[in-house]
C-alpha positions in Angstrom: 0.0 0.0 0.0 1.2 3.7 -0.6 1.5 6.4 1.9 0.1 9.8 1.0 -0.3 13.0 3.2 -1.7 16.4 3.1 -1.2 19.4 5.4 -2.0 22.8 5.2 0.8 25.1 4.9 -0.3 28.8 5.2 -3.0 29.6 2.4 -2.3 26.5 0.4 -2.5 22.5 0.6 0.7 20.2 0.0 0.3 16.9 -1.3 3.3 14.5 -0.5 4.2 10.5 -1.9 1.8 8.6 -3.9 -1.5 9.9 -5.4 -3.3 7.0 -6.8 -5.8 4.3 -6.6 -4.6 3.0 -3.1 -4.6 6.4 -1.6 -7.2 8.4 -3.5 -10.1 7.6 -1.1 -7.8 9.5 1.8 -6.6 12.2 -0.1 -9.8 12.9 -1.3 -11.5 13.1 1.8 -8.2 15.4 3.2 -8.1 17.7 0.7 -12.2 18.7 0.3 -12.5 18.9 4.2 -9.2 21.3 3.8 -10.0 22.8 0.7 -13.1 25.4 1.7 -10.2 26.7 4.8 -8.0 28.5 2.4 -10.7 31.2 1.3 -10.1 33.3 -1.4 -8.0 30.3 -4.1 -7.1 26.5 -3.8 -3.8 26.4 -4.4 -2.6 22.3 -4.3 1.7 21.9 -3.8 2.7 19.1 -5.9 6.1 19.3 -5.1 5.8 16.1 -3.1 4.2 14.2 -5.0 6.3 10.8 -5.7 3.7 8.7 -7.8 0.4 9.6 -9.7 -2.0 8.0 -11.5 -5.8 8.6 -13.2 -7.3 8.5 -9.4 -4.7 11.4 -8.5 -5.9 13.3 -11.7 -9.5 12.9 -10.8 -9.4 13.7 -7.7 -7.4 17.2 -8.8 -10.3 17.5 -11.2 -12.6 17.3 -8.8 -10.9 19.8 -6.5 -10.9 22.1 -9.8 -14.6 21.9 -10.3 -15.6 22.7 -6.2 -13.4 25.6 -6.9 -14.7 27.1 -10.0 -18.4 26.2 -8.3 -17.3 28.4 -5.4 -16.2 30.9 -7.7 -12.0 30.8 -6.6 -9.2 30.4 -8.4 -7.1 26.6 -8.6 -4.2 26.4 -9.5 -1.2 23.3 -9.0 1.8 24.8 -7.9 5.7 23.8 -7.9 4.6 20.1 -9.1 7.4 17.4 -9.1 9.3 15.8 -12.7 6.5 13.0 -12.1 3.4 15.3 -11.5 3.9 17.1 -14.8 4.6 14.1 -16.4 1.6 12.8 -15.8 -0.7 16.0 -16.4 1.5 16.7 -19.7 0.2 12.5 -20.9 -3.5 13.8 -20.0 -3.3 17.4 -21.8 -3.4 19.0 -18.3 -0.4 21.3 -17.8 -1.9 24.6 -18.1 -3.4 23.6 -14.8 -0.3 24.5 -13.5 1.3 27.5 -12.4 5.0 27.3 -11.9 5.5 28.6 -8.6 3.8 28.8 -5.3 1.8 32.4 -4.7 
């Protein structure tokens, strides 16, 4: 099984290890009970992130989609060589900003 963890630095979340099937049904449930703390944007750290699959994407789409319904900005900040990997192979990148606000 793969570890995952998110905590909320300042006005943003940081995702560190594995996003993916074996972890999505905690990170999910971390990061929408965190999300609606950070106010005005959802900004998601990637920078930890040390495996990702279609379950990690998802669940960033989701995150995208309760963000835009709240009327906020989302943006994936500082994400790691495998992060953009994986959002380049799905036609995601310009979900990401380079660097953290």
């Amino acid at each position: 099984m793969s570890d995952c963890a998110v905590t909320r630095i300042d006005d943003r979340l940081q995702v560190a290890g594995d996003m993916n099937i074996y972890t999505a049904a905690v990170i999910k449930e971390q990061l929408v009970a965190l999300a609606p703390c950070l106010g005005e944007d959802v900004e998601i750290d990637l920078s930890g992130v040390t495996g990702l699959d279609t379950a990690g994407v998802q669940i960033m789409l989701m995150l995208r989609r309760l963000a835009h319904s709240r009327g906020v900005p989302f943006r994936l900040v500082s994400p790691s060589a495998v992060a953009v990997e994986v959002l380049e192979l799905c036609g995601l990148q310009s979900l990401v900003t380079e660097h953290a606000s």
